[in-house]
N, C-alpha and C positions, 0 to 999 in steps of 0.2 A: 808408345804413346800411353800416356797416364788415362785412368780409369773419371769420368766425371761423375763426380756423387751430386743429386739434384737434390735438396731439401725443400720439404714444403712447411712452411709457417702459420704455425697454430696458436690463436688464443685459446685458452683455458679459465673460465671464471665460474669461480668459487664465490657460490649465497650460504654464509657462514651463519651462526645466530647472532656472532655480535661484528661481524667483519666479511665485505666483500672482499675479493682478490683477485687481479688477474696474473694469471702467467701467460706471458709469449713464448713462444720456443719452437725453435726451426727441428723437429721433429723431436728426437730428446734432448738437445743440445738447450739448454736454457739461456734464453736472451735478457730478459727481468723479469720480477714479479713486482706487483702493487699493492696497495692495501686501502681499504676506506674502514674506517670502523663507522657503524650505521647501527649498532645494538638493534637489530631485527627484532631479536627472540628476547626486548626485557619486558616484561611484565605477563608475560607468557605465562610462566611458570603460577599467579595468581589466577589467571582468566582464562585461559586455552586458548586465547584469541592474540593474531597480532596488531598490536597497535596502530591506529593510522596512519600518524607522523612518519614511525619508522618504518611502514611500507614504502608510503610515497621516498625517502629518503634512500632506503636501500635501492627500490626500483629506479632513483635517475643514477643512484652510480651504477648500475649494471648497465643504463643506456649507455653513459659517458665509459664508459670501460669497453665497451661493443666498439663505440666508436673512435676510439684510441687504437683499440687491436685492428680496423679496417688502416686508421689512419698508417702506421708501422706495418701494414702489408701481412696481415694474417689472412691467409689465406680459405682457411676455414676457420669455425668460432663457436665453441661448447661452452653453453651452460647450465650446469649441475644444482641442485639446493640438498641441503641437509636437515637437521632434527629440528629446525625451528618452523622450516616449511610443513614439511611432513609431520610435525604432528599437530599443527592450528587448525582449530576449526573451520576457521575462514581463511584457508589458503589458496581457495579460488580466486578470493579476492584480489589478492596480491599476483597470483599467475596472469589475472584479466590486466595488470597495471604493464606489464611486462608482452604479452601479447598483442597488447594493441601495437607494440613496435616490431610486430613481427618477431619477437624474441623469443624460440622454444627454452624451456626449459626440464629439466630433464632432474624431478628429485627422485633421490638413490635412497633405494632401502635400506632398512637399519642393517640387516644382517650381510649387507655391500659396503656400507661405510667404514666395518674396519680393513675389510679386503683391499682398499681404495688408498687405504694410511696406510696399507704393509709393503705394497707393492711397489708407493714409491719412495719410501724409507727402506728398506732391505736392503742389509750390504752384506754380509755373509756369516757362514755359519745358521745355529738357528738363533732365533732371533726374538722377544718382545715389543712391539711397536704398542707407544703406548700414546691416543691424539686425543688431547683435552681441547674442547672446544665450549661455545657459550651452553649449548642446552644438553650435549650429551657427550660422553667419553669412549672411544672405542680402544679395547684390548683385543691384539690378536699374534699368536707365535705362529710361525712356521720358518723352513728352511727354503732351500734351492727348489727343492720339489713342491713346495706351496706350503699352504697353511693348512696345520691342526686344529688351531682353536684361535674362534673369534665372539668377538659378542660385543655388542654396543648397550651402555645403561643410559639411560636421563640423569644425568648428573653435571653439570660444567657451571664455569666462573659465573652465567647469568642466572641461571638458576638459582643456584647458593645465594646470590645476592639478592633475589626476588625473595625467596624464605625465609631468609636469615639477616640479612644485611650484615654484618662486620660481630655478628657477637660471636666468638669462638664457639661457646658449648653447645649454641644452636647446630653451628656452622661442622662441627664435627662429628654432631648425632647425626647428623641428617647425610655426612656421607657416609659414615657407620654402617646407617641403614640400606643407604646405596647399593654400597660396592661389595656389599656380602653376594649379591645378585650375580657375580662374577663366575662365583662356585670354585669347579679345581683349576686352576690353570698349568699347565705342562712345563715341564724345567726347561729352562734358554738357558742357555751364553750369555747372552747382554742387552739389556735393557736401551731402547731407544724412545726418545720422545720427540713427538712434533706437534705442531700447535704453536699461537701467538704465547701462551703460557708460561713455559720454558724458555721459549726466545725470548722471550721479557727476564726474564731475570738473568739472561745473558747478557744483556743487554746492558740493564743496570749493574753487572758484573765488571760489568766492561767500559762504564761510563759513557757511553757511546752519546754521542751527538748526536750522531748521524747512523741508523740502522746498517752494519755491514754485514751482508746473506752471508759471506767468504768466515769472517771470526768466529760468527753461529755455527756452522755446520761442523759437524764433531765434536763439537765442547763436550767437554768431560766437566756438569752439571752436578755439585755435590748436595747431598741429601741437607747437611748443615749449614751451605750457601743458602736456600731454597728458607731454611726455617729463619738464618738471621735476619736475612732482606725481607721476610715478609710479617717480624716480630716491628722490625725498623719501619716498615710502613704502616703497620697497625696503632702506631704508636703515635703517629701524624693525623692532624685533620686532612681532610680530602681537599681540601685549598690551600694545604700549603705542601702537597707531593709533587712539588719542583724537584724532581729526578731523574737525572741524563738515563736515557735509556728507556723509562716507563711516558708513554704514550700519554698525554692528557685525559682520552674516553677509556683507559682501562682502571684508573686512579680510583674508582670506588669499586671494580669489581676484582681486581689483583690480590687482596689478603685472599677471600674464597679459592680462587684458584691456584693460590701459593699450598692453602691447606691439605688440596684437592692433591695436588700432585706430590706433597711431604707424605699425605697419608697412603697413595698408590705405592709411594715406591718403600715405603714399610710395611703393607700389603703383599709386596712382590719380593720384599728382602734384600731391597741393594740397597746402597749407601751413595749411591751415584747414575747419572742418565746421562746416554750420549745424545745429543741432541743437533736433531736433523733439519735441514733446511727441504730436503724434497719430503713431498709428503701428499697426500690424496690428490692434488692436483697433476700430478706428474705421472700418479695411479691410474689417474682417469683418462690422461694422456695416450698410457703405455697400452690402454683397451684399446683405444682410437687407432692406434698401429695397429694395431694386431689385427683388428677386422680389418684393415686396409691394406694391409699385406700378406 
């Protein structure tokens, strides 16, 4: 008589700076993920504070994402915030909009954010996981036996666009200044990226219609893909970036975070990123087991 494996069904939602997300998944076995883009974290980077509009907007998709993961039988339901929560002045405010639905939320410290990209990015050997996200970017290596080195900066696509908006010289001094903050980083094997970022310009690589999780993951992401698409979009007004692949709400903040990541991965010295489909959500997951088994 065959052995019964019982899985338990778990939502995972991710309060990104410029993007909610859910993932379900019947323990690590991934069922889908979602996405709302809700630019939480713009204007941030001016005032320290987040904006009304996009509390109230991020907090009803986080309800409507609650109640999708009850809807499809999640059977427990985590959620996380990152650098756009954690570093606003008024981020009570927004946990009060979220709490009145009885929703905990649970934001992760900087120095956990990149632990959270490694763990569920890592595929073997040692490894660079590299997660550009709206208000911060997390770099961290390690192998099988864990991580060596991590560090999370303030730097991502909403940021850049809050300081700079679209003018190159700005937009490159200012990760210049950035990403020195990194210091030494230890030799890997292979560069991995995860983040809406990368998947975007997969995306548009790919003409995609329709986002496919399965095409994304492992793309082998060339340094000079990354510079053309985002010289091609710099070169368009933002009302006329009708292009298969790039999202409507990323269309003003995509040159920045194309810069963002041409200028990481010349930082890091590859000419190429594989680019992951699991990523801190699946991190955050893989803790969830662990304390439970």
């Amino acid at each position: 008589m065959s052995d019964i494996i019982i899985y338990m069904r778990y939502g995972i939602i991710d309060i990104g700076s410029n993007s909610v997300r859910l993932l379900v998944s019947d323990d690590m076995d991934r069922v889908f993920k979602k996405i709302n883009t809700t630019g939480l974290g713009r204007g941030l980077a001016l005032t320290g504070r987040l904006q009304e509009d996009n509390m109230v907007n991020t907090a009803n998709a986080v309800i409507d994402f609650v109640k999708e993961a009850k809807r499809v039988g999640c059977e427990e339901i985590y959620t996380f915030a990152t650098e756009a929560v954690r570093s606003a002045k008024n981020r009570s405010d927004f946990m009060k909009l979220l709490s009145a639905k009885e929703i905990v939320v649970d934001v992760v410290a900087s120095q956990d954010e990149a632990k959270l990209g490694f763990a569920g990015a890592y595929t073997q050997g040692r490894c660079c996981v590299m997660d550009i996200g709206g208000a911060s970017t997390e770099l961290a290596v390690g192998d099988e036996n864990g991580l060596i080195y991590a560090k999370s900066m303030p730097v991502g696509l909403v940021r850049i666009y809050d300081n700079c908006k679209e003018d190159y010289s700005s937009i490159d001094k200012y990760i210049s200044d950035v990403i020195k903050g990194y210091g030494h980083i230890p030799k890997f094997d292979e560069l991995l990226s995860i983040g809406g970022t990368a998947s975007t310009f997969v995306a548009m690589s790919e003409n995609m219609k329709i986002y496919d999780p399965k095409v994304v993951d492992n793309y082998k992401l060339t340094l000079e893909t990354v510079e053309k698409w985002t010289e091609k979009i710099h070169a368009l007004d933002i009302e006329k970036r009708y292009i298969d692949g790039l999202e409507p709400k990323r269309r003003n903040v995509i040159v920045g975070g194309g810069r963002l990541l041409a200028a990481l991965m010349r930082m890091l010295g590859r000419n190429y990123v594989i680019v992951r489909e699991s990523d801190n959500q699946e991190g955050y997951l893989k803790g969830i087991l662990s304390k439970n088994h």
